[in-house]
N, C-alpha and C positions, 0 to 999 in steps of 0.2 A: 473650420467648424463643420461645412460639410462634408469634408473627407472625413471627418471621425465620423457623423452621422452615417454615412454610408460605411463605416466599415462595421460598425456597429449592426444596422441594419445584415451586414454581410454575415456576422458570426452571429444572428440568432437564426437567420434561415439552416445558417449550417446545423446548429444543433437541433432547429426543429426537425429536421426530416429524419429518416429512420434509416438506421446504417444496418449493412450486410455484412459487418462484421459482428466475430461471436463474440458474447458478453458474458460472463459467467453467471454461473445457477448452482445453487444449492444440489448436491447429488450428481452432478454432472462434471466431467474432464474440465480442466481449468484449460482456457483458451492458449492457445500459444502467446510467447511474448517476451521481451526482451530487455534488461536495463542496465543500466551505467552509470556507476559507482561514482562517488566521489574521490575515492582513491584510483580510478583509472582501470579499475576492472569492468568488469561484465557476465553478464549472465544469459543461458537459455533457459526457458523453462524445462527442455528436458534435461539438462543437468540438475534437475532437482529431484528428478525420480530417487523414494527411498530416504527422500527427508520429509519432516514435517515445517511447511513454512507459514510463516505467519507476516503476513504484508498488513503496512498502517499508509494506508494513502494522504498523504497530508499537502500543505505549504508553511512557509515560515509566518506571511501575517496573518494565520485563521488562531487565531485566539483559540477555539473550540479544541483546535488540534496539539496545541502545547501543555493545556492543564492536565494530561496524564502521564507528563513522561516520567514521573519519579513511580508507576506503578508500572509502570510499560517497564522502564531500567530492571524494577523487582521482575519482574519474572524474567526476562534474561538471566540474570543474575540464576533463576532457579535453575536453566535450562543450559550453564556455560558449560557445563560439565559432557553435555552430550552432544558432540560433534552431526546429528541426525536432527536438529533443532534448529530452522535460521529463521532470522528474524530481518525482514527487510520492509525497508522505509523510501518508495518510491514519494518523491518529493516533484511538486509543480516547478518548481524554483531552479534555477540554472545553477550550474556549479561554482561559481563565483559566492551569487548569495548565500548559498548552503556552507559553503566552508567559511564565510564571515559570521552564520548563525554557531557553526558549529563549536566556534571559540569560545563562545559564552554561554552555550547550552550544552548541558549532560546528557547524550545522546545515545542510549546503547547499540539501538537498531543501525544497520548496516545502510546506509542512506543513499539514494538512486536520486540523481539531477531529470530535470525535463524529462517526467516519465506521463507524456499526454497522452501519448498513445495506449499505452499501459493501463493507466487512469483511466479512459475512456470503454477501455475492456472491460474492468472489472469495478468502475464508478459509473457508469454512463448517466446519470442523473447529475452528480457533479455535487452529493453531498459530503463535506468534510468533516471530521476523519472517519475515515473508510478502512475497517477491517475486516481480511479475508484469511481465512486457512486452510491450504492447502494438503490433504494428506499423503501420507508416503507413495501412494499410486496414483499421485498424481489428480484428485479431485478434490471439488470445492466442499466444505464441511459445514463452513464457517461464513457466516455475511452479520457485518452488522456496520450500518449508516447512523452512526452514533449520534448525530441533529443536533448538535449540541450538549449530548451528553454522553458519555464515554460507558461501556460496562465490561469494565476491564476483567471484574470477576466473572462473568459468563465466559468469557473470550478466555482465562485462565482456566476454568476447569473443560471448558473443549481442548481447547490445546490438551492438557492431565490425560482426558479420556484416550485422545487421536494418542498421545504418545505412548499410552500403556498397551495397547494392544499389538499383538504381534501378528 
């Protein structure tokens, strides 16, 4: 009982104090950063130079974070056709979990395991689900901490605009 209370005790000091790592912002270079597929791949963020990415920060038991996928799938769906569109779903949840959720969920976004670090970049608050998009040079466009409610149509017609422009 009191090892959990101390470790508890342990991870709010940690989130209380103020990290010197970069966090993204609106108009500004999206921070470095790194993830790991459930399929055994991986990613830099500069290999993403020249696409337009759209990340859904999630986990599997945030309720908040599941009620969009069949609108999230739709606009995939609009964007399969253009190899310059990725769609990535860093997830809190270990790769284990993730591929026992993924069985029974329709999931189109490309799905990242234990992405806290990632998360902690570009969620530092730690509200679920967390959309961000990134444009083809690489900066942030896009922020919305959805609280509980999702606005998948803002988040689609930014996406429409970031991908029309040359």
């Amino acid at each position: 009982m009191i090892k959990n209370k101390l470790y508890v005790l342990f991870f709010l000091l940690l989130v209380s104090f103020p990290s010197n790592a970069q966090t993204a912002q609106i108009d500004k270079e999206a921070p470095n950063f790194k993830l790991w597929f459930v399929d055994g791949t991986t990613l830099l963020k500069k290999e993403l130079l020249g696409k337009t990415v759209v990340l859904k920060f999630w986990f599997t038991s945030c309720q908040a974070c599941l009620v969009d996928f069949a609108e999230l799938n739709a606009l995939v769906a609009t964007y399969k056709d253009n190899p310059n569109v990725l769609f990535l779903a860093p997830a809190l949840d270990d790769k284990e979990t993730l591929q026992r959720f993924l069985t029974h969920w329709d999931f189109k976004f490309k799905v990242a395991t234990a992405a806290y670090d990632t998360a902690q970049i570009f969620n530092p608050k730690g509200v679920y689900p967390t959309y961000i998009i990134i444009d083809k040079n690489g900066f942030v466009r896009y922020i919305d901490s959805a609280q509980k409610k999702s606005n998948i149509s803002a988040l689609a017609k930014k996406l429409s605009k970031l991908v029309s422009q040359k």
